[in-house]
N, C-alpha and C positions, 0 to 999 in steps of 0.2 A: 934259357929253356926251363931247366926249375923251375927258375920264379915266376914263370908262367903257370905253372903248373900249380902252385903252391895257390895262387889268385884263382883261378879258375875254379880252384874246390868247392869254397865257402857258395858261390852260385850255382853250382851243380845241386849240390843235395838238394836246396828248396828245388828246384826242378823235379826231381827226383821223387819227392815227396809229393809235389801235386801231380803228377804222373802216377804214383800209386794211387793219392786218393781216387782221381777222376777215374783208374781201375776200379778199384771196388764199390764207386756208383753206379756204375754200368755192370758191372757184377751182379750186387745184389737187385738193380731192375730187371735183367732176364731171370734170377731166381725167382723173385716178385711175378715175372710174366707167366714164367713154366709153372709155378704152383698154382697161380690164375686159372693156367690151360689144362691143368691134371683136373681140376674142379668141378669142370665143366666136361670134361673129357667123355670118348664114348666106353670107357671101362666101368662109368656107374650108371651106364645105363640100363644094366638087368635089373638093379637094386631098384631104380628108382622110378619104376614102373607101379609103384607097391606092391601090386602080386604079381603074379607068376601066369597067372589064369589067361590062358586062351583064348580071346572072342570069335564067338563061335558067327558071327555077323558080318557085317562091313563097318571097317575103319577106314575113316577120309583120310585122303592123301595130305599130308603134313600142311602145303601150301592151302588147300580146302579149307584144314577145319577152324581156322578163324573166322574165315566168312560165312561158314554153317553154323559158329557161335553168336556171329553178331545177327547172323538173322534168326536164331531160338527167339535171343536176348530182345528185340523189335517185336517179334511175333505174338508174344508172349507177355510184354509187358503192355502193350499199346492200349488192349481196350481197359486196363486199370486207368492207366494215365488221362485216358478219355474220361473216365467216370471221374476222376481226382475234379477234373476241371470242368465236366459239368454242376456239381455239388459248389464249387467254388471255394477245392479246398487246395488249390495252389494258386499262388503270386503268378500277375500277368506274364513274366521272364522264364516260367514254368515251376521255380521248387516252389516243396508240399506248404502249405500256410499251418504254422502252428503246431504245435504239439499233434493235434489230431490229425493234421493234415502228413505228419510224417506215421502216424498209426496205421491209419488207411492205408499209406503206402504200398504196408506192406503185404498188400494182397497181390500187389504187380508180381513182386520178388519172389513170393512162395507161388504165383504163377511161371513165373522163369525156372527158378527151380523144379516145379515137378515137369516143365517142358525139355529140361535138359536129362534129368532122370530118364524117364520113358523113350529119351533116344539113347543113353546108355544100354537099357535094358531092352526093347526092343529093336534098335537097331543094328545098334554093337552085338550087341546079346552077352553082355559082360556084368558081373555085379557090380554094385555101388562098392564096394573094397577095393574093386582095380581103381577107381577112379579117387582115390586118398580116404574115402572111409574107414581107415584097417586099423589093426594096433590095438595095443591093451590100454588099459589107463587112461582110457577117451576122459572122462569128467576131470581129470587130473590135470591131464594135458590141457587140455580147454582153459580150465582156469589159470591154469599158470600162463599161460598167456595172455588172459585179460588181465591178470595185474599187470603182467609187463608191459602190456596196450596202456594201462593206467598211467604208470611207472614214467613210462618217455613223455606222452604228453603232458603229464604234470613237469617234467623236466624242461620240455621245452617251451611251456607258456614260464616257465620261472627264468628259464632265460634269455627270453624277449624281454619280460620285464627288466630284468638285471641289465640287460644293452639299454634300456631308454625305451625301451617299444610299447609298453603297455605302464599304465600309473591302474593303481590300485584305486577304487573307487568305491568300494563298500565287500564289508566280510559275510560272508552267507546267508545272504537276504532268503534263498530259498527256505531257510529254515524258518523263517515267520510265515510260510504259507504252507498249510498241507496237503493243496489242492496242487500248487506246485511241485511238495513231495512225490504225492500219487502218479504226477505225470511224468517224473525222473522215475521212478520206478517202473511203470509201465517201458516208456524209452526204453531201459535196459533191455528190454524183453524185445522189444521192437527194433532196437541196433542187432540184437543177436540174431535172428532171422537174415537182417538184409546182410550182418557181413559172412553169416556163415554160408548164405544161399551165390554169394560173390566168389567166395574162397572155393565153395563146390564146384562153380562153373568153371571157373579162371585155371584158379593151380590145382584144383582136382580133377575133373575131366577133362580140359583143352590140353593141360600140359600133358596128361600121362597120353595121347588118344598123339600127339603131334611126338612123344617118346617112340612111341610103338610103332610110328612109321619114320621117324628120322633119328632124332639125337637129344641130349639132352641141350645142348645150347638152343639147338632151333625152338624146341621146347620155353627157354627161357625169352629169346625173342618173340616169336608169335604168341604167344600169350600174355605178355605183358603189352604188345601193339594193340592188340585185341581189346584190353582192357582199357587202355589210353583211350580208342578209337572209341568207344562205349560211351566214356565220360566225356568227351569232348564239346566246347560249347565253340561258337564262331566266336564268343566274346572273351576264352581263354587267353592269358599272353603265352606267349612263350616259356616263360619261370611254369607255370603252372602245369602248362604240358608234361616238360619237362619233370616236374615233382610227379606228374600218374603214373608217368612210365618209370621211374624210379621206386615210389612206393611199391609198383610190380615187381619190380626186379629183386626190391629186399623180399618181400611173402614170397617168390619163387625161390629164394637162397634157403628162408627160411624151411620152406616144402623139403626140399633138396637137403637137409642137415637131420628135418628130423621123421621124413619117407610117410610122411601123413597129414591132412591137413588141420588135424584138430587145434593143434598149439598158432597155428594161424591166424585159426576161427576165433580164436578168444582171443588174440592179438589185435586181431580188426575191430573187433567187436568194443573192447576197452580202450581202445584209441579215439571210434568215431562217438562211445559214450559217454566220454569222459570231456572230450573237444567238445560235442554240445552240449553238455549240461554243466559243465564245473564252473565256466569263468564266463558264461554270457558274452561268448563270440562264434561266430559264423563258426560250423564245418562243411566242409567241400562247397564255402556259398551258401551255403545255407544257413536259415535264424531257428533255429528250437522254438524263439516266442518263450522262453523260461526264465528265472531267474537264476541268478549263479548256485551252485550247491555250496562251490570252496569260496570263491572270492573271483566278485566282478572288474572286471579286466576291460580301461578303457582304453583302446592305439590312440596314442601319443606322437608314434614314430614313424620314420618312411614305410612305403609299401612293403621295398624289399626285406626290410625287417619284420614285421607285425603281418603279412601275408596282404594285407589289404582288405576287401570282399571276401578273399577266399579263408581269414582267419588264421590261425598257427600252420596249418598244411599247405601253405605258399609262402612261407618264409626263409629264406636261404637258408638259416640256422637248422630248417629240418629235414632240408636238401642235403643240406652236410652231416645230419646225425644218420639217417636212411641212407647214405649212399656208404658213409662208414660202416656203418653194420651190415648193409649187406655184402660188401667185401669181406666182413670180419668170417661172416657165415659161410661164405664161398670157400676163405682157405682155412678155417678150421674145420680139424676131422672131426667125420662123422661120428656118437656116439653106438655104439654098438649095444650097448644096453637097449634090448626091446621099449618104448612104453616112456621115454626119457627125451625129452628136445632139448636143443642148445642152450646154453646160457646164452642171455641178453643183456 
């Protein structure tokens, strides 16, 4: 009997020990989940209204006001779109042709824009501040954001290239032309409209307008479906989708960390300025028609790496940096300093 006992030991511990581990797997995945759900929870949803302020109007029922946004976003933009392609300044498949053809754009946008205002403001009967205009240090905020929009996509065309996915093809050819500097210049000004007039609709008014009659999660779903539903083409795969509705989901963590949309705006804005003009590759599908600013960038490598058609913003690599960060954004605390957004 002892010597049973004596043999039996030395197998018990390792048992023993993989029984602790596989505890605190499971452990720290419901602390992982609970801090997930405290995130999203309905305790920040006074804060995260950005004001306080009362609509003195009618506010759509939560399930509504996606489909009151996609039809602003339709209403609003269409007869641009018609003009784009009587002029003949988009490609038969519909995006804008050319440098110009993404300038004109942007009369759709700043038409969706002031169609979405005017139902704030007339309908709601609420200011542009409830709807994430608020906060100090607007020009601050803003920028620090477009670097950090800079910031990622410089990171992750360097590391497509570093996997094999793009071969270097020439160093800043736009700087032999100035007529392609002028129109990277103008661009800037022209990304900043369409992404800030996106970021206003989206995580500025759908989300706080779906806050104020349900929650913050529903908030973060419908609004992000909303915007998937927006961009969608029949010729999407799956991977792509997949990236809209995520890209949503980080600018709504983003919203949510720092109760305004400006650090956003300039987020969006240095992402999609940067993706089309730095390395002469599609963004969202799309061709600038420019030369590179940094350095032209030829895919070399599978779809899923190099995004395809759709450029760096279909590439699994920034499927997995955007879904990272916006986890990161969800369970880190909020900064309580006014006027200040997350680190990035």
């Amino acid at each position: 009997m002892p010597t049973k006992a004596i043999s039996a030991a030395p197998s018990a511990r390792p048992l023993a020990s993989r029984q602790m581990r596989g505890c605190v797997r499971i452990c720290s995945a419901r602390s992982f989940y609970r801090r997930l759900r405290r995130a999203i929870s309905l305790r920040s949803m006074t804060r995260m209204i950005f004001s306080g302020e009362t609509a003195k109007g009618w506010i759509a029922p939560a399930i509504a006001a996606p489909f009151i946004c996609v039809l602003l976003v339709v209403i609003s933009m269409l007869p641009g779109d018609i003009a784009l392609g009587h002029f003949g300044l988009t490609e038969p498949m519909g995006p804008p042709r050319g440098p110009l053809g993404f300038f004109v754009m942007l009369m759709s946008f700043i038409a969706m824009g002031l169609a979405v205002a005017g139902w704030v403001r007339w309908v709601e009967k609420r200011s542009l501040a409830s709807a994430g205009l608020c906060g100090d240090g607007r020009l601050r905020r803003f920028l620090t954001g477009l670097a950090a929009g800079v910031a990622m996509m410089g990171a992750i065309v360097t590391a497509i290239a570093l996997a094999g996915g793009y071969r270097v093809a020439e160093l800043a050819p736009a700087l032999a032309s100035p007529a392609a500097l002028g129109w990277i210049v103008l661009l800037l000004t022209g990304f900043t409209v369409q992404a800030s007039v996106e970021e206003f609709v989206f995580r500025g008014w759908l989300f706080s307008a779906v806050m104020r009659r349900w929650n913050m999660a529903a908030a973060f779903i419908l609004s992000s479906a909303a915007f998937t539903f927006v961009h969608y083409s029949p010729r999407a795969t799956l991977l792509e989708i997949v990236m809209t509705f995520v890209f949503a989901i980080f600018a709504c963590a983003w919203v949510r960390s720092s109760n305004a949309i400006w650090g956003v705006m300039g987020w969006h804005t240095g992402w999609n300025w940067f993706g089309g003009t730095g390395f002469d590759v599609p963004i969202t599908g799309m061709d600038t028609g420019l030369p590179a600013l940094v350095v032209k960038m030829v895919p070399v490598g599978p779809a899923w790496l190099t995004g395809g058609g759709e450029g760096p913003e279909g590439s699994m690599l920034t499927l997995a940096l955007l879904t990272a960060g916006g986890l990161a954004l969800l369970l880190a605390r909020s900064r309580e300093r006014r006027g200040i957004d997350p680190p990035v």
